[in-house]
ZAVEXDREN-143864 format. One record per residue (C-alpha): x negated, y, z negated. Coordinates in steps of 0.001 Angstrom, whole numbers, always signed. Each point is the difference from the previous one (the first is absolute). Last residue first. Example, Ala and Ser with C-alpha at 12.3 -4.5 7.8 and 13.67 -1.06 7.14 Angstrom:
% residues 2
+---------+---------+---------+
|      c1 |      c2 |      c3 |
+---------+---------+---------+
|  -13670 |   -1060 |   -7140 |
|   +1370 |   -3440 |    -660 |
+---------+---------+---------+
//
This chain:
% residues 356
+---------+---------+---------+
|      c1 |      c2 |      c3 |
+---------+---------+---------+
|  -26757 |   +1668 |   +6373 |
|   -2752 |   -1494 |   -2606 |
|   -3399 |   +2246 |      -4 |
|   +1724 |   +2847 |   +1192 |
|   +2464 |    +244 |   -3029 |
|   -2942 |   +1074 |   -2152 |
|   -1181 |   +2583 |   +2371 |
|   +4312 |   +1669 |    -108 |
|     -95 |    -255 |   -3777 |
|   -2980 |   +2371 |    -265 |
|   +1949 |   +2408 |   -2597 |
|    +999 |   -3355 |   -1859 |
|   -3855 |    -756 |    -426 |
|    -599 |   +1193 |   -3595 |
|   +3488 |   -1270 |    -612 |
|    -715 |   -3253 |    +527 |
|   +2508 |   -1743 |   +2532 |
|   +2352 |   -2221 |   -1078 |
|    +841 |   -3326 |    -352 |
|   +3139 |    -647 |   -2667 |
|    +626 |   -3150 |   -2038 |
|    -848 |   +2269 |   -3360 |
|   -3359 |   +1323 |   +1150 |
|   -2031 |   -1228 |   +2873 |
|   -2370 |   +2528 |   +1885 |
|    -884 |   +1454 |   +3530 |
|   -3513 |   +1686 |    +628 |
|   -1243 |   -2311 |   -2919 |
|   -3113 |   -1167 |   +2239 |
|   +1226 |   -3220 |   -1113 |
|   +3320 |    +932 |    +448 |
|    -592 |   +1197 |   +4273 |
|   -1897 |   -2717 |    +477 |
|   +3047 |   -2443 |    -864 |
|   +1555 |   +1876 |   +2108 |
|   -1542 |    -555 |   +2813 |
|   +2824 |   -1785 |   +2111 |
|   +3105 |   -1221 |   -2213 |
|   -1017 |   -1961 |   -2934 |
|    +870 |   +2160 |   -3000 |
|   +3404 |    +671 |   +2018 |
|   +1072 |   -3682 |    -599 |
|   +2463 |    -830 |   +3053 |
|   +3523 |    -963 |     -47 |
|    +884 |   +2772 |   +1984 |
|   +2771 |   +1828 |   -1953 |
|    -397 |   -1985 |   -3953 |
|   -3938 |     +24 |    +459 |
|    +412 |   +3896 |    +159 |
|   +2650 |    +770 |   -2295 |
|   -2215 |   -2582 |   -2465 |
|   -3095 |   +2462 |    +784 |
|   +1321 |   +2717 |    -586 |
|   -1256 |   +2792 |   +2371 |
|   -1798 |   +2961 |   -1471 |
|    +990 |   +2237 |   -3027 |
|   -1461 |   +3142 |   +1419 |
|   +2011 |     -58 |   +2687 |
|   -1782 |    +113 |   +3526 |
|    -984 |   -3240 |    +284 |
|   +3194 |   -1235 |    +414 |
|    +273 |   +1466 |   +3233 |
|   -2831 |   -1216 |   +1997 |
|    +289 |   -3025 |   -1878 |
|   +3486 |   -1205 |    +630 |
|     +24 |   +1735 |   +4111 |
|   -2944 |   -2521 |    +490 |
|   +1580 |   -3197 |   -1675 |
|   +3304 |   +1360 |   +2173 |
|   -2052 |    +236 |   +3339 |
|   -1815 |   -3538 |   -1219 |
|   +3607 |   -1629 |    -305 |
|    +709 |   +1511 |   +3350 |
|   +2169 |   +2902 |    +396 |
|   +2138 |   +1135 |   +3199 |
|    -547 |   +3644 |    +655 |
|   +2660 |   +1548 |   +1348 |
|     -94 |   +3693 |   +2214 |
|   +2207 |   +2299 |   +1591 |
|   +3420 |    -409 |   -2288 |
|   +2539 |   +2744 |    +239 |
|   +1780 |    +553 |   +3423 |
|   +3031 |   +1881 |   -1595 |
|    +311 |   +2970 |   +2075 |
|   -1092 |   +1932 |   -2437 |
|   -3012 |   -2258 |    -827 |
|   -1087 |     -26 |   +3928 |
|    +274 |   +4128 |     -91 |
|   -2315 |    +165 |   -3379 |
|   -2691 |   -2276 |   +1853 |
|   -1437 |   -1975 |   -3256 |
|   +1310 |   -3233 |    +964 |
|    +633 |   -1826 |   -3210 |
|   -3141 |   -1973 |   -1596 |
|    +877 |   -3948 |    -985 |
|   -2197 |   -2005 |   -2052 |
|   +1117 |   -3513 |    +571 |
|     +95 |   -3161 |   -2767 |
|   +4053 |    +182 |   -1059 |
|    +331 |   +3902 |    -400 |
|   -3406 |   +2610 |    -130 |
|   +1616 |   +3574 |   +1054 |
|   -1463 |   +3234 |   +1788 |
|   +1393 |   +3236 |    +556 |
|   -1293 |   +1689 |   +3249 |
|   +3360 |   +1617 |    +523 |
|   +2595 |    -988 |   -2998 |
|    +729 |   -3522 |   -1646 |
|   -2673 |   -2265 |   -2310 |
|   +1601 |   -2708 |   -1720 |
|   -2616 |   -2041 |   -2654 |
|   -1756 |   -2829 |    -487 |
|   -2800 |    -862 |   -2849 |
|   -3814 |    +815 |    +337 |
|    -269 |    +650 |   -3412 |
|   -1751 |   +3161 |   +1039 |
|   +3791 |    +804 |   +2186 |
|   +1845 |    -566 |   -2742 |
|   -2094 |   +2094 |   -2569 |
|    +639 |   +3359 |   +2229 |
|   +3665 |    -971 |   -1068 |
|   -1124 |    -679 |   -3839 |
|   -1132 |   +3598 |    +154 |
|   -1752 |    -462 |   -3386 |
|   +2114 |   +1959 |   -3083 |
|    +475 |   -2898 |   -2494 |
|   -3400 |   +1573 |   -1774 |
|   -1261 |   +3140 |   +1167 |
|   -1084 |    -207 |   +3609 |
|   -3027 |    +518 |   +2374 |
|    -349 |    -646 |   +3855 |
|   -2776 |    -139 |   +2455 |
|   -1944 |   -3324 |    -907 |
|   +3004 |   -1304 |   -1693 |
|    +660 |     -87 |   -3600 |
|   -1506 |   +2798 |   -1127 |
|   +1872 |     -90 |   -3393 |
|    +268 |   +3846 |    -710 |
|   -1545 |   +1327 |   -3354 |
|   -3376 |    -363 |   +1883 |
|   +1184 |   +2613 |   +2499 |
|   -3469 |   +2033 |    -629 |
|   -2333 |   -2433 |    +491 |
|   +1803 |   -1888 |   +3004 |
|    +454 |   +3211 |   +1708 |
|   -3586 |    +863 |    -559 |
|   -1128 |   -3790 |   +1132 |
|   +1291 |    +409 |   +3191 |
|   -1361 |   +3838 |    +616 |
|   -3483 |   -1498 |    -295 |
|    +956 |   -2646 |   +2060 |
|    +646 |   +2560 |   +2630 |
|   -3045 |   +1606 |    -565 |
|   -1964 |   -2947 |   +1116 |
|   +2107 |   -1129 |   +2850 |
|    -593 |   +3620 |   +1468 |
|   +2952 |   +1696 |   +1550 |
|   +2074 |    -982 |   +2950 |
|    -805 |   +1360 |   +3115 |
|   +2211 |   +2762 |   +1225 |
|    +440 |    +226 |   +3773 |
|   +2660 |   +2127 |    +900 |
|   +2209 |   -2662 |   +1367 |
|   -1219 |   -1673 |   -3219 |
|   +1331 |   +2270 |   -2588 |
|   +3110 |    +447 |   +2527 |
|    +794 |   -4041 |    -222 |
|    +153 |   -2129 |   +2988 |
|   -2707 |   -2644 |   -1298 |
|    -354 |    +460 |   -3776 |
|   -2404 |   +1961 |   -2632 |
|    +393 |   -1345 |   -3373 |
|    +543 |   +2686 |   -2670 |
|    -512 |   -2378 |   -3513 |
|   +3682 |    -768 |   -1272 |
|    +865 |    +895 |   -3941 |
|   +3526 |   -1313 |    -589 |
|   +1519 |    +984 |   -3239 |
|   +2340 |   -1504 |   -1913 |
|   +1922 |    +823 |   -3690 |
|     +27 |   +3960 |    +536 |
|   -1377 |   +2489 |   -2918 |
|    -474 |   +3066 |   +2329 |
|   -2817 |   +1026 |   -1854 |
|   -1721 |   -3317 |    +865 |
|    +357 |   +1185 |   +3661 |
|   -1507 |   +2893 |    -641 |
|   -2900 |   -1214 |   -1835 |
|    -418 |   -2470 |   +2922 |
|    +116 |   +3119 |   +2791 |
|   -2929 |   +2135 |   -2273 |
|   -1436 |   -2697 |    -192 |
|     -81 |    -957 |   +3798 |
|   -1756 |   +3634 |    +520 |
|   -2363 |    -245 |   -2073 |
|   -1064 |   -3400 |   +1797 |
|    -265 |   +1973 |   +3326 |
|   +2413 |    +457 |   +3022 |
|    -378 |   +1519 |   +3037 |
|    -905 |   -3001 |   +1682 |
|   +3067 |   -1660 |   -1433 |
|    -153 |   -3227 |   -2580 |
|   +3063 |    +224 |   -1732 |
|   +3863 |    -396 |    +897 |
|   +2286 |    +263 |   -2878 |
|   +3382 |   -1948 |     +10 |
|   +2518 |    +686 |   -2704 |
|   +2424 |   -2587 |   -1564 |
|   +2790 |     +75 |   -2676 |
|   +2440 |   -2276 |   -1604 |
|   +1655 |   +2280 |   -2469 |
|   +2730 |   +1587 |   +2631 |
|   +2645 |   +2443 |    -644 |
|   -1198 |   +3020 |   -1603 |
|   -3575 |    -862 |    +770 |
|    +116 |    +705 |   +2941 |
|    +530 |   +3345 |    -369 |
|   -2940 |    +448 |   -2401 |
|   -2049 |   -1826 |   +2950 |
|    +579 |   +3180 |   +2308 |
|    -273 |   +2750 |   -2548 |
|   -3510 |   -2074 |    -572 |
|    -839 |    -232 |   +3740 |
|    +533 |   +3437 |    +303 |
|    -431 |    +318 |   +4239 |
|   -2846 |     -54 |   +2291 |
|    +831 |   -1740 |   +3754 |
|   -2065 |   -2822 |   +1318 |
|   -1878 |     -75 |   +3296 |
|   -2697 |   -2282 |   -2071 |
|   -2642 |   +3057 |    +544 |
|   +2492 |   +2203 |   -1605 |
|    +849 |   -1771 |   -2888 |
|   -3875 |    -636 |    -894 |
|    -683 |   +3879 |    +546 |
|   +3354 |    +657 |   -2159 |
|   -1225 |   -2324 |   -2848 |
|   +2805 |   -1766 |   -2008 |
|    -669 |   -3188 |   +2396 |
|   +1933 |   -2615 |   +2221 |
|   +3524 |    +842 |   -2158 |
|   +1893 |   -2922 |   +2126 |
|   +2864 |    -835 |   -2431 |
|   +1554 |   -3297 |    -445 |
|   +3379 |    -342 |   -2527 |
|   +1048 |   -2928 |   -1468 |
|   +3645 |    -743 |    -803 |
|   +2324 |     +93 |   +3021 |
|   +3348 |   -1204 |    -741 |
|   +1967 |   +2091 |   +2400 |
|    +819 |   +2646 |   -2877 |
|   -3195 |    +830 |    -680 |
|   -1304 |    +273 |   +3470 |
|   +2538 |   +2508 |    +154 |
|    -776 |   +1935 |   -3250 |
|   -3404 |     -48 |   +1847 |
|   +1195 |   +1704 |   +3015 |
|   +2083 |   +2704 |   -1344 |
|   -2365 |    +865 |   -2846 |
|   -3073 |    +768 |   +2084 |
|   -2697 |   -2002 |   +1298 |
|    -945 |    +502 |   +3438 |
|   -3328 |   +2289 |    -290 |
|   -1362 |   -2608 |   -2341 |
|    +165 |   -2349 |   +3001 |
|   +1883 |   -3122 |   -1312 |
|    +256 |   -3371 |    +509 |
|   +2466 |   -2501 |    -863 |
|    -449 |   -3061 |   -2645 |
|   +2794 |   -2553 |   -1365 |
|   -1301 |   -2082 |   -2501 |
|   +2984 |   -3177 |    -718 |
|   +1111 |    -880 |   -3600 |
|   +3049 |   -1663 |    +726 |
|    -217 |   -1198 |   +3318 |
|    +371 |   +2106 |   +2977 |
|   +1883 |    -926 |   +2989 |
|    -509 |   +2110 |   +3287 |
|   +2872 |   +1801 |   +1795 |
|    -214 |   +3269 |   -2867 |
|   -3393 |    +834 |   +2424 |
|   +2274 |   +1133 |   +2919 |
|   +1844 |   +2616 |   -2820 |
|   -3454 |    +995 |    -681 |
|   -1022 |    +782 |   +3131 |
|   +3105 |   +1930 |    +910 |
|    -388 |   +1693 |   -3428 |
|   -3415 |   +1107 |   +1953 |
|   +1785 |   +1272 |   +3184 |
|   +2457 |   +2281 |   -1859 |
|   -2801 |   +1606 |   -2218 |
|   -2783 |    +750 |   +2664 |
|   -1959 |   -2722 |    +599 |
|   -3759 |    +789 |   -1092 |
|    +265 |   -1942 |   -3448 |
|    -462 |   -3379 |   +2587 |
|   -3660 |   +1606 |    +904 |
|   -1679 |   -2097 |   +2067 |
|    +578 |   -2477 |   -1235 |
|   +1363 |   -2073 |   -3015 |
|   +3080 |   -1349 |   -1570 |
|    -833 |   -2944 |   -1807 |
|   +2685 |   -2646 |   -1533 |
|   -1082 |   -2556 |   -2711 |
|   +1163 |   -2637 |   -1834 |
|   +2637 |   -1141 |   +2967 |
|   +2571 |   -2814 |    -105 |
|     +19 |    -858 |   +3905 |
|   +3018 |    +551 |   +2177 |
|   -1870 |    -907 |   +3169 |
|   -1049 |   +3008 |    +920 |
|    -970 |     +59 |   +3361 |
|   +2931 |   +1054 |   +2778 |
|   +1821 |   +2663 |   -2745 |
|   -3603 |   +1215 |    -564 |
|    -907 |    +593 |   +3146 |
|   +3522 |   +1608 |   +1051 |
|    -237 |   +2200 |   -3521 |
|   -3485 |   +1721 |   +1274 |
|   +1473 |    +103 |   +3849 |
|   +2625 |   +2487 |   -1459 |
|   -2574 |   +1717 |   -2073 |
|   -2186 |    +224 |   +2812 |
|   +2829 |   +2133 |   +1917 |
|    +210 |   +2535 |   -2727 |
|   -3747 |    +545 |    -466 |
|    +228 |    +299 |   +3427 |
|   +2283 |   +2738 |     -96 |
|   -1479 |   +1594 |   -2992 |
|   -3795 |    +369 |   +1563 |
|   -2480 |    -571 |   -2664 |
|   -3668 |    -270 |   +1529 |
|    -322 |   -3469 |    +637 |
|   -2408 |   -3012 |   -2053 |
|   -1117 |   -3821 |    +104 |
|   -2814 |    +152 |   -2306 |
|   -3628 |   +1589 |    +641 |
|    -160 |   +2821 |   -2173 |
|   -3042 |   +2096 |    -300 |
|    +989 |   +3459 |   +1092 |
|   +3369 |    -159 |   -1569 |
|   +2765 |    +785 |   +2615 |
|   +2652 |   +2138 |   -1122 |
|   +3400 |    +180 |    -679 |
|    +121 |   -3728 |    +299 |
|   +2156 |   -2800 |   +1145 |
|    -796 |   -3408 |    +326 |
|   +2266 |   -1807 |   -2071 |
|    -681 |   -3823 |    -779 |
|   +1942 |   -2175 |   -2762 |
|   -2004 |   -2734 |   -2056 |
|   +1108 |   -2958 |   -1200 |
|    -196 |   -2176 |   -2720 |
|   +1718 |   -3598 |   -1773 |
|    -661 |   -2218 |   +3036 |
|   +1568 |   -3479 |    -818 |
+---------+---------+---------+
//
């Protein structure tokens, strides 16, 4: 039974200089049309399953104007929740205002998203983002919603470690239960790289790792990029590094039901007029083996190791190398879990080489 999904819209305001997901500058008429083809998808896919968690992401889905995004949340009343379901939507801080989240409220959402990138106007303005009170903003918020997350993007060019404190003592002020802390990467068919922006030294970037992890110690950092208070870990982000199916509907969205990965067209035009899947990938055993560790290993906690024998019937301790990999106590055993070391989390993506 698939217990998430995750809803697509594209729309922005604006287009962030380093963003590389499926995106449109907001046009209401289109908006209007895609909602249509939004509840045809999910009227021909959803199979009635008894959801934990439902994602609305983007994009931008805060940058519907009023009518169009209680539209989106009447669509999102079709899916079944069970009893003690997370239901996330993003925000823009520019987008949240009384009207909208008393909205949200009343549809059953009960975690709120926001994109604050930075508190420093250079930062903002490199990232294409817009400067607003991001404390007024939160207070807001927090008038209807405890379950709170805020993304900050470090790791610019422009950008020094002063800088970053000054953005982590801010976001402490703010007194949220998550934060996501994403080092700038540099993708194909972004502005940053259209302009040709390199990223920044590996060096300093670790650097800037280990100062978010420093000073967000009373968050458990239990994902390479993520931090929580207790009982407050996206468990929808924790689907997909548990490696476990879920519905994926909108433009580019992308789903993982019965062994394929499937990616919707991305062609805006093709999704309105209802031509949604472009691309399946039909899983092997080793495909899903590889998909297990490459994701796993990003929580802190690691894979179990009876989950894993009880999926693929296979002892993880004696997959490939990695029984180099625990003598040389780059991964470790502790309480039925495999993990990797926390001195080496930040090079996750070198450790994974030497088995996928």
């Amino acid at each position: 039974m698939i217990k998430s999904c995750y809803i697509h819209i594209p729309f922005c305001k604006k287009i962030c200089t380093y963003c590389d997901f499926c995106k449109f500058y907001y046009n209401e008429e289109w908006a209007s049309k895609y909602l249509v083809s939004l509840e045809n998808e999910i009227k021909l896919k959803y199979n009635n399953d008894l959801l934990d968690t439902l994602y609305i992401g983007g994009g931008t889905p805060s940058s519907l104007d009023i009518s169009l995004f209680e539209k989106l949340l009447k669509i999102c009343k079709t899916f079944r929740l069970n009893n003690n379901y997370e239901y996330t939507i993003e925000f823009n801080p520019e987008d949240i205002n009384d009207e909208k989240l008393s909205l949200c409220k009343r549809y059953g959402v009960n975690r709120i998203s926001i994109g604050i990138e930075s508190f420093n106007k250079d930062n903002l303005k490199y990232l294409g983002r817009d400067y607003t009170n991001f404390k007024e903003k939160i207070d807001v918020v927090k008038k209807y919603f405890d379950n709170i997350n805020v993304d900050l993007i470090y790791g610019l060019e422009i950008e020094d470690k002063n800088t970053l404190k000054k953005d982590l003592d801010k976001i402490l002020e703010l007194d949220v239960p998550h934060v996501s802390c994403y080092s700038l990467m540099i993708e194909n068919h972004t502005i940053l790289n259209n302009m040709g922006v390199k990223p920044i030294d590996e060096d300093i970037d670790f650097d800037m790792y280990k100062l978010i992890n420093d000073k967000l110690k009373e968050y458990n950092h239990y994902e390479i990029s993520n931090y929580a208070k207790e009982g407050f870990e996206s468990r929808h982000n924790l689907t997909y590094w548990n490696n476990e199916e879920y519905y994926g509907f909108g433009v580019g969205a992308a789903a993982y039901i019965e062994d394929k990965r499937i990616l919707n067209s991305k062609n805006i035009l093709a999704y309105i007029n209802k031509k949604y899947n472009s691309f399946i990938e039909e899983l092997s055993k080793t495909d899903k083996i590889s998909y297990e560790l490459i994701l796993g290993f990003r929580k802190t906690k690691g894979i179990s190791i009876d989950d894993f024998y009880n999926k693929y019937n296979i002892d993880i301790k004696e997959l490939y190398n990695i029984k180099d990999l625990i003598k040389d106590n780059k991964l470790i055993i502790k309480d039925k879990y495999i993990s990797i070391n926390s001195d080496y989390l930040y090079i996750e993506n070198e450790i994974l080489s030497n088995f996928v």
